[in-house]
BAMIVEX-606393 format. One line per 10 residues: number of its first residue (from 1); their letters; for each residue x, y, z of C-alpha. Coordinates in nm, 4 decimals. Layout:
BEGIN
NUM = A = X Y Z; ...
REM end
This chain:
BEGIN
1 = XXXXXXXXXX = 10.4973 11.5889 6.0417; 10.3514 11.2637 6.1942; 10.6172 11.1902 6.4087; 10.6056 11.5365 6.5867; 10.2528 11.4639 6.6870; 10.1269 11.2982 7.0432; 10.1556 10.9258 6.9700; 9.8068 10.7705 7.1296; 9.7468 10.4200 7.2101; 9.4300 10.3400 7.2587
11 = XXXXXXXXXX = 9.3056 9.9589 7.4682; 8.9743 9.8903 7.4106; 8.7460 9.5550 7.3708; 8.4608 9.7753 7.1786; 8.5273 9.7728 6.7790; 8.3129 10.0738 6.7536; 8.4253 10.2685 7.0296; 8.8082 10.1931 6.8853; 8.6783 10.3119 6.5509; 8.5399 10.6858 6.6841
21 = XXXXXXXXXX = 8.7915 10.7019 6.9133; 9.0775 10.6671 6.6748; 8.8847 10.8674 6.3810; 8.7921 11.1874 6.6338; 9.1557 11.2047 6.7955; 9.3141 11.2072 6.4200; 9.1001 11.4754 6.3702; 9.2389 11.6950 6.6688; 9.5731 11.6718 6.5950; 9.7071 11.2904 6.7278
31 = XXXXXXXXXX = 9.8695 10.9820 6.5981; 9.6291 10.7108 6.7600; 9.7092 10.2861 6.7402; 9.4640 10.0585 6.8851; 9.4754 9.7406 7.1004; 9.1394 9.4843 7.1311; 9.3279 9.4110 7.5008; 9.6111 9.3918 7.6847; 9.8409 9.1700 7.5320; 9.7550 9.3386 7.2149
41 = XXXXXXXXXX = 9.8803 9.6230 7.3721; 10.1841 9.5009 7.5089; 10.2607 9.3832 7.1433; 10.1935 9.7853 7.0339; 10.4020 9.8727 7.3282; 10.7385 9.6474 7.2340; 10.7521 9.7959 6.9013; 10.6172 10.1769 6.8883; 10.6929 10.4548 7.1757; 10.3324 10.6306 7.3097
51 = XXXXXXXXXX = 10.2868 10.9896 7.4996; 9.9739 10.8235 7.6263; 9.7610 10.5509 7.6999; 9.3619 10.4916 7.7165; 9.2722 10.1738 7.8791; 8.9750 10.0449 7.9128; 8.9264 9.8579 8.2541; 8.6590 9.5798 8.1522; 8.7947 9.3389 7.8983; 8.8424 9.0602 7.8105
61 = XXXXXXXXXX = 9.1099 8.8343 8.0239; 9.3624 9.0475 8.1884; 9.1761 9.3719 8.3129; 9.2712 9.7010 8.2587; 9.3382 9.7413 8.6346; 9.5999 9.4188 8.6356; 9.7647 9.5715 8.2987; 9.7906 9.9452 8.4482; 9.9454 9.7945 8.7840; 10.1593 9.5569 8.5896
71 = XXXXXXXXXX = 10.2832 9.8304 8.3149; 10.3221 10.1024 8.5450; 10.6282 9.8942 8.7314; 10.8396 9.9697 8.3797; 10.6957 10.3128 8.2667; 10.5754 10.6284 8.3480; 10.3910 10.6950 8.0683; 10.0251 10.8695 8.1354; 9.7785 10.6576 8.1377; 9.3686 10.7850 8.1051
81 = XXXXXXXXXX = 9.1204 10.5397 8.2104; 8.8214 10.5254 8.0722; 8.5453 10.3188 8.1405; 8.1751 10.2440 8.2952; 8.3099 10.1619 8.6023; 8.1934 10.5190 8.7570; 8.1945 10.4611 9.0985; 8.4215 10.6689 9.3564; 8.5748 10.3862 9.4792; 8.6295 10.2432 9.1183
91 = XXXXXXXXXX = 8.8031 10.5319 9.0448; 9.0127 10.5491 9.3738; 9.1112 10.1948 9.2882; 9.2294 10.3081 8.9137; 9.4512 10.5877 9.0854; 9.5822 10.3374 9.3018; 9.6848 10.0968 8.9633; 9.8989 10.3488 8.8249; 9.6090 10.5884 8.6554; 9.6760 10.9615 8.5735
101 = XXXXXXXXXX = 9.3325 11.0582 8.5152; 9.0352 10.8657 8.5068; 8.6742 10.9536 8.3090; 8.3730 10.7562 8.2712; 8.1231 10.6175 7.9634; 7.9443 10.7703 7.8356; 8.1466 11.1261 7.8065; 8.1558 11.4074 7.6186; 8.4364 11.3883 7.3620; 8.5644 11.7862 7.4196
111 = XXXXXXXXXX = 8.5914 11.6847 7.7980; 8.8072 11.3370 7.6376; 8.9894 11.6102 7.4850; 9.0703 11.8603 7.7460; 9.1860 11.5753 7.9811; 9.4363 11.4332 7.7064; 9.5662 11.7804 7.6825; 9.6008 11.8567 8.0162; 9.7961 11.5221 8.0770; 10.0383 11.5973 7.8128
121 = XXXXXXXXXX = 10.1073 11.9394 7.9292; 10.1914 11.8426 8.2891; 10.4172 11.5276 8.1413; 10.5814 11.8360 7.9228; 10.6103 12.0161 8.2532; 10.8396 11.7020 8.4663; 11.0569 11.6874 8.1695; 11.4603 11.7931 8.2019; 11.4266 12.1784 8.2177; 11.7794 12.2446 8.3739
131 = XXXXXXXXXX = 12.1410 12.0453 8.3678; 12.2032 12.2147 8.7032; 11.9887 11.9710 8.9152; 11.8588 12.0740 9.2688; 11.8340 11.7853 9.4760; 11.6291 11.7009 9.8193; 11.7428 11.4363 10.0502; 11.4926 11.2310 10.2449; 11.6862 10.9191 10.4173; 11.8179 10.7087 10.0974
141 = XXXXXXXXXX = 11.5784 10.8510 9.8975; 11.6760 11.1516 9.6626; 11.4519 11.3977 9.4457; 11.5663 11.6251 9.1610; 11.3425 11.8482 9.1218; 11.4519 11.9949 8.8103; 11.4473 11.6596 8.6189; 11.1739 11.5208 8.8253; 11.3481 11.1932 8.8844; 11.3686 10.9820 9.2431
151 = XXXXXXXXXX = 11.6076 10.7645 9.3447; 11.5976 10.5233 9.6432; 12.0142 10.4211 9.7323; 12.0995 10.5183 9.4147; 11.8436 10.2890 9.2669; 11.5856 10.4945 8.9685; 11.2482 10.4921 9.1328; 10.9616 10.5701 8.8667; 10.7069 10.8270 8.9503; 10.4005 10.8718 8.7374
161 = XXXXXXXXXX = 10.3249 11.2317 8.6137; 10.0978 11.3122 8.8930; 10.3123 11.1993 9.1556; 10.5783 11.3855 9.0225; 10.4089 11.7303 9.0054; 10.2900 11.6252 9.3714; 10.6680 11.5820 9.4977; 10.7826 11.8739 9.3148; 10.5040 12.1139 9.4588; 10.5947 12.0210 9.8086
171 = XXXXXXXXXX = 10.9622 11.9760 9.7467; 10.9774 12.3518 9.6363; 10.8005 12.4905 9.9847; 10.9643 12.2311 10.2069; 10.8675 12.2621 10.5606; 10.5432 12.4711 10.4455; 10.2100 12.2743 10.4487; 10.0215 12.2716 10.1220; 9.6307 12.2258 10.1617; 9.4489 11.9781 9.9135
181 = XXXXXXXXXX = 9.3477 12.2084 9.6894; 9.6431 12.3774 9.6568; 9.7624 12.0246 9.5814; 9.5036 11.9703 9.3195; 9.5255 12.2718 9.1483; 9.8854 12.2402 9.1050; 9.9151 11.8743 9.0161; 9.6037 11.8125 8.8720; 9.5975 11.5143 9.0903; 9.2042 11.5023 9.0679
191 = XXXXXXXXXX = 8.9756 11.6047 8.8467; 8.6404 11.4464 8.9734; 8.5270 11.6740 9.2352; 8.3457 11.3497 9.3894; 8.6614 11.1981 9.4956; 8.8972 11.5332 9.5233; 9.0777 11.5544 9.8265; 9.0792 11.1405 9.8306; 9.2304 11.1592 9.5252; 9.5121 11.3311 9.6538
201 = XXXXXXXXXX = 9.5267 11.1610 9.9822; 9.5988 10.8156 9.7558; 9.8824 10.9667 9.5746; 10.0499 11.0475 9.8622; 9.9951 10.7279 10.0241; 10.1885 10.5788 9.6914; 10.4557 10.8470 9.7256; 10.5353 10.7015 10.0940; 10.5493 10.4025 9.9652; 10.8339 10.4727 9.7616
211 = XXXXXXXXXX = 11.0253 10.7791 10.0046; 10.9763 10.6124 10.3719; 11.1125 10.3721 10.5566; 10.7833 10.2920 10.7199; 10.5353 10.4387 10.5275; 10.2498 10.4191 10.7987; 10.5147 10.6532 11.0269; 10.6303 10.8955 10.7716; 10.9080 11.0765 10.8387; 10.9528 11.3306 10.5658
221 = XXXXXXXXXX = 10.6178 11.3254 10.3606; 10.3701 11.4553 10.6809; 10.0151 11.5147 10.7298; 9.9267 11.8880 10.9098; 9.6221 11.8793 11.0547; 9.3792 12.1100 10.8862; 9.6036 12.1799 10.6776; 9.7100 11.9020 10.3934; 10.0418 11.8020 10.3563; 10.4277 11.9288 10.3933
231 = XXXX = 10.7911 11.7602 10.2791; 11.0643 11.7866 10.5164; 11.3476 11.6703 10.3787; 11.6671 11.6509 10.5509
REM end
């Protein structure tokens, strides 16, 4: 049935592109809607429920970077960038906006493919497994690992999907550094091997963001020397 399949929206200024894009993902198995930009998309958005979004960062008006940071304030759902934009820093700054993956034009549809699939397994993965949560506590900020949901004073803090894979990983081995790759290999956090352990070093800067008091002297979320990163909660 239709409504059992991965719901796709797809944000992109280039009629043709739109066109392949939507006629190769029906193909493999998805339910894809297009926008021409983002208000387009924000129209799509009020009215149908996605799994995923692919944004496009050049258009038209409002970037894709301003609607990723702006959208990802309300929702965690994944977002894929793609775009000609390929370089490192252009795709540290889409991780920064809110990004769950990020792969450049041109690109090999199969690789399009894996990424979407990999995406959707690891949001599958931070849904409600158990009703018996199991919490950590750092300060006034509280994780369930289980449901994969933060709260700050009781207030719901959204995570994306990366940045919840990346809590729980070090939430279950608190007090136990995790290196990089470890990191990446269990949150998918990167996927470029040009920006790799930068990748990871970004989410974590976001997670502070939202779990310290003073981010730039964490207290829970640490850096080991030589060897990544460890949670230790209270």
């Amino acid at each position: 049935m239709v409504a059992d399949l991965p719901h796709i929206l797809v944000v992109d200024d280039d009629d043709r592109l739109r066109t392949l894009l939507q006629k190769y993902l029906s193909e493999n198995g998805f339910v894809v809607i297009s926008a021409t930009d983002a208000q387009n998309a924000r129209d799509k958005l009020r009215s149908l429920a996605f799994d995923l979004i692919i944004l496009d960062l050049m258009m038209p008006g409002e970037s894709g970077l301003e609607f990723a940071t702006d959208y990802r304030q309300s929702s965690s759902v994944p977002i894929l960038m793609l775009t000609a934009m390929g370089e490192s820093e252009d795709r540290i700054r889409g991780l920064e906006c809110g990004a769950d993956d990020y792969l450049t034009k041109p690109f090999e549809p199969r690789e399009l493919l894996l990424r979407i699939n990999n995406i959707l397994k690891r949001a599958v993965l931070s849904a409600p497994v158990s009703e018996t949560p199991t919490m950590v506590s750092m300060g006034d900020a509280e994780f369930d690992i289980e449901r994969g949901e933060l709260k700050v004073a009781g207030t719901p803090v959204r995570l994306t999907t990366v940045e919840v894979q990346l809590l729980k990983a070090l939430a279950e081995q608190p007090g136990e550094p995790l290196s990089r790759d470890d990191l990446i290999e269990r949150t998918g956090a990167a996927t470029d091997a040009s920006s790799g352990g930068r990748a990871v070093d970004v989410q974590v800067t976001r997670l502070r963001r939202k779990i310290e008091a003073d981010p730039k002297l964490p207290r829970y979320l640490q850096t080991v020397r030589g060897k990544g990163y460890v949670l230790l909660p209270d």
